[in-house]
N, C-alpha and C positions, 0 to 999 in steps of 0.2 A: 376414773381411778377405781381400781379394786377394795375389796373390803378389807384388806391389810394395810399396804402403803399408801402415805399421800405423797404431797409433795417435795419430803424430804425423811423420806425411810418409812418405819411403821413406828407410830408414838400414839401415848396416853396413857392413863392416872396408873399407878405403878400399884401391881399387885389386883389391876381387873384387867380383864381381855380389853386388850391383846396384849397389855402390859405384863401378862402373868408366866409363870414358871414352865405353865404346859406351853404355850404357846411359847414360848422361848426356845424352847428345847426343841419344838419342832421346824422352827425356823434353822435352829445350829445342823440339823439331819439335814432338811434344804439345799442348805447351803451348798452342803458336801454332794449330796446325790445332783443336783443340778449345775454345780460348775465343777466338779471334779472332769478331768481328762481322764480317758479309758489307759488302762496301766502303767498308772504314775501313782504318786502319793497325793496329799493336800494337805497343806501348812494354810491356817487363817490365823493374822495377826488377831487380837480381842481387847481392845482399849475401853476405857469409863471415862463417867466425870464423877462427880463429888457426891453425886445423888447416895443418900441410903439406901434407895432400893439398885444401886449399882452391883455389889457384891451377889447379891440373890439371882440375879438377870444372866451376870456372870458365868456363876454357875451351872445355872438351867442351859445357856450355849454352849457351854463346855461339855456338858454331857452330851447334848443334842449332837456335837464336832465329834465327839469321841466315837461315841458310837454308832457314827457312820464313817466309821471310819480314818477320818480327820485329825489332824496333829495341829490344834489350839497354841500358840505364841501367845501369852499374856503381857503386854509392858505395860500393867497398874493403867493411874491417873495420867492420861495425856492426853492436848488439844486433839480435836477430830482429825486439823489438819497432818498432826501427828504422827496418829495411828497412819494415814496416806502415805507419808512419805515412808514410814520402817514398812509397811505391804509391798515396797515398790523399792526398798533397801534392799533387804534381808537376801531374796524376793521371797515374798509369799504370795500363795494362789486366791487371797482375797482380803478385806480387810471389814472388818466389824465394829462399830462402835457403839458404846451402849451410853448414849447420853434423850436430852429431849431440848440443849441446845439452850434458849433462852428463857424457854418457858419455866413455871417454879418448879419447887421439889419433889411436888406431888407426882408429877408428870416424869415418864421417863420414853425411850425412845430405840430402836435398833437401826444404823444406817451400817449400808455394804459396800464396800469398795470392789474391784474388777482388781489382779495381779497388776497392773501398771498404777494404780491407784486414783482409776475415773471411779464415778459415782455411777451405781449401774441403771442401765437404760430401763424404759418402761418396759421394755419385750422382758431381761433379763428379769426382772421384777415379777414381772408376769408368770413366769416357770416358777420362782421360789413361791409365789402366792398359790396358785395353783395347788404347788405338790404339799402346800399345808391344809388348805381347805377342803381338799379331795382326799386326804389320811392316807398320802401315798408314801408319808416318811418310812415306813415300815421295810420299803420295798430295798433289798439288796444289801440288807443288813448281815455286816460280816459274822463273821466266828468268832468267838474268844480269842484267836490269836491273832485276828486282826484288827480287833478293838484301839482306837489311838489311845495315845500318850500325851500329856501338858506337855508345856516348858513352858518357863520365865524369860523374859527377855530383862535383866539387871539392869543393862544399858541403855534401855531409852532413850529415854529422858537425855540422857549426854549424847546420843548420837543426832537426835533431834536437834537442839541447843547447836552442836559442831554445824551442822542444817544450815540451820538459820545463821548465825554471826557468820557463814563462809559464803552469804549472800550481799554481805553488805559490803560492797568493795568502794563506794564513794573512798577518793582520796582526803575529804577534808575527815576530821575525827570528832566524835561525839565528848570529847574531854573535856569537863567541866558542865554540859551541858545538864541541867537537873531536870530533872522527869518524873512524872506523880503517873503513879499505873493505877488502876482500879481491874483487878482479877476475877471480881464477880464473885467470891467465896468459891470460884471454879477450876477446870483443869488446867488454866495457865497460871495457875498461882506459884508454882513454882517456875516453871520453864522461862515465863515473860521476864522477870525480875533478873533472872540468870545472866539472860541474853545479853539484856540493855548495861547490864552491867560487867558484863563480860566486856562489852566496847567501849566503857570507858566514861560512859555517865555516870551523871549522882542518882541514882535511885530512889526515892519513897513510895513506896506500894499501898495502897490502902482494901480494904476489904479482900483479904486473902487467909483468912484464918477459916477454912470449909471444915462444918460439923455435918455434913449430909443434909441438913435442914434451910442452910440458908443462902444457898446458891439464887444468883438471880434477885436476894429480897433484896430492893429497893439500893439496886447497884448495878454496875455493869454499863454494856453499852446503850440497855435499854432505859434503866433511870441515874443519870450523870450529875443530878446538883450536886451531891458530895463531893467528887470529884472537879467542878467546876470552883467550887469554893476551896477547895485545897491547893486548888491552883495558882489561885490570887494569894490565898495569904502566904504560899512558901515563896511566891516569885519565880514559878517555874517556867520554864520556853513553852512546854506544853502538855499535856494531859493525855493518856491512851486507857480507851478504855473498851476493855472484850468482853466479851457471853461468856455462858457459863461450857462451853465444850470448846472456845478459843477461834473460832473459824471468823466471827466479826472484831469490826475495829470501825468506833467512835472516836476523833479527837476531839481534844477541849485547847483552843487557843489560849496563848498567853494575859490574855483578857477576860479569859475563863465563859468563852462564847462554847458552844456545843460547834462542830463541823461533822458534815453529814459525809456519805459514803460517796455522794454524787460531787461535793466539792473535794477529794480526795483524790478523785478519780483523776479531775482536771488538772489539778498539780501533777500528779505522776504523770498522765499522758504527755505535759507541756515539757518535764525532762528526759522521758524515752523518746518521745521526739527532737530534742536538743542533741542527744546523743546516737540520732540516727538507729533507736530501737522501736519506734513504733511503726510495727508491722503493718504495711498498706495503711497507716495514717490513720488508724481505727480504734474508735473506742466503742465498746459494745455494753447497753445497759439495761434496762426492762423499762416496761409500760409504765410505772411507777415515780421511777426517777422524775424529777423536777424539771420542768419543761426549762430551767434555766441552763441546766446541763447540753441542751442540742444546743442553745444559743450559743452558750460561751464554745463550742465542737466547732461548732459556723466561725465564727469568729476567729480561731485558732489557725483554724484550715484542714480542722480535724474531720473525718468522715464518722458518721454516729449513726449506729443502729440501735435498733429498740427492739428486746425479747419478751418472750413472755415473764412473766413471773416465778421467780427460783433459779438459785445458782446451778443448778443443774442444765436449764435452758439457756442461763448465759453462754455456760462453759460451752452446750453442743452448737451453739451460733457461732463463736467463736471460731471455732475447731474449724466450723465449715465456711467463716468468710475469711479466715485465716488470722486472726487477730492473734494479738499478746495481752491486750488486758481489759477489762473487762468487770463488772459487779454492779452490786444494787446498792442503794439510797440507804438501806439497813445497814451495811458496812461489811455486806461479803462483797471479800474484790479478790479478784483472781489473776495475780501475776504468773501464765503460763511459760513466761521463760524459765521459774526456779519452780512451780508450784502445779498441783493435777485440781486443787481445788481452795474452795476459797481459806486463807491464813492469815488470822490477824495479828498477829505480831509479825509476819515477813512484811503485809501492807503496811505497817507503822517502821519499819525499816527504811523501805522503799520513800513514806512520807518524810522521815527526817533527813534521807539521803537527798530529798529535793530543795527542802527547807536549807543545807549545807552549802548545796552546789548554788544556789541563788544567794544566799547570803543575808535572806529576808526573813521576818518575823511571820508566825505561820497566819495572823491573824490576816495580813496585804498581803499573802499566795492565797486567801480564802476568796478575798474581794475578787480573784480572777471571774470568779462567777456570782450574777446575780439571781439571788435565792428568791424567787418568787413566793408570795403567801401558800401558807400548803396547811391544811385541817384534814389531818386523819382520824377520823370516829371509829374506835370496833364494836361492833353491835354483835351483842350474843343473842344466837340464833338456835332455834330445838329442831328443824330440819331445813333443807340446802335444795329447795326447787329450782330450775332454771328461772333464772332473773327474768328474763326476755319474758319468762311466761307469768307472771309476778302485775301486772296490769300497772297498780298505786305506782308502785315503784317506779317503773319505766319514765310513767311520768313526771313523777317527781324530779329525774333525772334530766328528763329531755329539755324540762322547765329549767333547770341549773345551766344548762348547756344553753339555750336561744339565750337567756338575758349574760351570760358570760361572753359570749362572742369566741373572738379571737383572741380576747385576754384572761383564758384560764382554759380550763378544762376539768370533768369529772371521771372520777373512776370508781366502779364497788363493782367487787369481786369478794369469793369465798376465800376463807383463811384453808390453806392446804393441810394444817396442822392441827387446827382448833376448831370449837364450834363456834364461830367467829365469821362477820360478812364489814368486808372494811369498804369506807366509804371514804374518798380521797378525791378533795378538793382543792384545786388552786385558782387565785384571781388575783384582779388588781391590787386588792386592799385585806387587809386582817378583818377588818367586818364585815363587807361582803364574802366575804370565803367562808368564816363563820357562820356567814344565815347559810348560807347555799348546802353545806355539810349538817348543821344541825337540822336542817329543814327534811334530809332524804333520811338521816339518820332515825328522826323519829318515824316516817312514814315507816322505815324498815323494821323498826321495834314493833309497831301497831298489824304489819304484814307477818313476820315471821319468827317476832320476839316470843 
């Protein structure tokens, strides 16, 4: 990785490098000198989330856009996957989104979309990183009279919303069905409730009132007992609940059970294969997902591959084994027939279209898969050596792997995003999975903490 982006754009604490104003701006100059085509124009959509430091970030791209030239599309607060689709509407020649996704408010983040609305490659990355660190944004800067212009895109928000409900064509209907959303204090807090409601549910929303400050706190897809307990006491079908920039989706069963990204998956793959849409019989997932997920693939008659980690990897495995759907155990899942990247409200579409056409309660479409133990530790880490070369460590692990066998496996890897090394264990039992994770976890704290 370069010194700008990691594994999903360039992010960190808002208002210090690289999260800052100058670096913002030079990234917006970027943009334009590096994927502009020779004499044409360039339009970049520029989407937020909720964060306070969203307007500030804003700004600093729009100038950076302007004055190289660049004509900025602003549509406000909207899902990441949002912003992707109006870049790939309208069209425009790239798409920006200034969010930091799940992480708190402190943090904020810039991810870029390609005119068709992929998420751009490492090469691509690589030119924008380059032309900031080397202070080449200077280069090719027009005149006064060809300094860009804003606009407002009014519409979003409705064109997006049009989006999504003109995806959900199951013939049975969501009427009467009640539904509790959890919006994260984030950028689906308007759009999600829209949707679902547009089609014909009862809607209860809960944590969707965003003051900049509290996106992500102890809500969303990443912390759901709220939501699981609001589930039970309304007697709802079931639970949706996204990050704070909209691109994940956790459900919470009628039982107010959590369902992970990996049993999601296998529902949807079991009806785009019922209905003769699963492309080459493929579901595509990461190194991460739950060793229960290949089983229940196996079983299915499904063919499963495993990518690296990040919806960006799934998506180019995808693309290149030819797949339609695709995502991680986090709850980015990427329906390539309506979508360029991962959307958690069209995946909660596509989940209650399956829950519909079977006729069954979501919590017996979860039991399709068996969720083996799984103990994720993130150990905060002050620098990020090769593991391999990390000696304690290795061992520690090798020791988790002889006495697990054939029934589990371990995995620790760096967080792409954070200064963060996650340690991910599964085995036969919650207490051996337990020691085996706490056991590398502190070795890792005492190595690298």
């Amino acid at each position: 990785m370069g010194k700008l982006f990691g594994t999903d754009g360039v992010r960190g604490e808002a208002n210090r490098h690289p999260m800052d104003v100058v670096t913002a701006l030079s990234i917006g100059r970027a943009v334009v000198l590096t994927m502009k085509r020779k004499d044409r124009g360039f339009t970049a959509v520029v989407g937020k989330d909720t964060r306070v430091s969203g307007d500030m970030l804003e700004s600093a791209l729009v100038a950076g856009i302007t004055s190289a030239g660049g004509e900025p599309r602003l549509v406000g607060v909207l899902p990441t996957p949002g912003v992707a689709f109006m870049t790939r509407s309208l069209p425009a020649d790239a798409g920006i989104v200034i969010s930091a996704s799940h992480n708190p408010y402190q943090d904020n983040g810039i991810k870029i979309f390609t005119g068709p609305g992929f998420k751009l490659s490492e090469e691509q990355e690589g030119l924008i990183e380059e032309c900031v660190l080397n202070s080449r944004t200077e280069e090719a800067a027009p005149s006064s009279a060809g300094i860009g212009r804003l606009q407002s895109v009014e519409d979003a928000q409705e064109r997006y919303i049009d989006f999504l409900t003109s995806t959900f064509t199951d013939p049975s209907s969501m009427k009467g069905m009640k539904l509790v959303l959890d919006t994260a204090n984030g950028a689906a807090f308007k759009v999600a409730p829209a949707v679902f409601s547009r089609l014909g549910a009862s809607v209860e929303t809960i944590h969707n009132r965003p003051n900049g400050l509290n996106i992500n706190d102890q809500c969303g897809s990443q912390h759901t007992q709220d939501l699981e307990k609001r589930v039970i006491e309304s007697g709802a079908a079931l639970g949706l609940a996204f990050d704070g920039d909209g691109d994940r989706l956790i459900a919470v069963d009628e039982k107010g059970k959590r369902i992970t990204g990996d049993q999601i998956l296998i529902i949807c793959a079991k009806r785009l294969k019922a209905l003769g849409r699963l492309k080459n019989d493929l579901v595509v997932s990461t190194v991460m997902s739950n060793i229960g997920l290949r089983m229940a693939c196996e079983h299915r008659g499904f063919r499963y591959h495993s990518s690296k980690v990040g919806d960006r990897f799934v998506l180019e495995d995808m693309q290149r084994l030819g797949a339609v759907l695709g995502g991680e155990e986090s709850g980015h899942l990427i329906f390539l027939e309506h979508q360029t990247t991962g959307d958690g409200i069209l995946a909660a579409l596509q989940l209650i279209a399956a829950m519909l056409r079977e006729g069954k309660p979501l919590s017996e479409l979860a039991a399709m898969m068996a969720v083996y133990p799984q103990r994720l530790i993130n150990v905060a880490v002050k620098h990020k050596p090769v593991l391999a070369g990390v000696p304690e460590v290795m061992q520690a692990v090798k020791a988790a792997e002889r006495e697990l066998g054939n029934e589990g496996r371990v995995m620790v890897r760096y967080s792409g995003t954070e200064d963060l090394c996650r340690v991910m264990v599964e085995g036969p039992t919650e207490e051996i999975t337990e020691s085996h994770a706490a056991r590398i976890a502190e070795t890792l704290k005492k190595a690298l903490g």
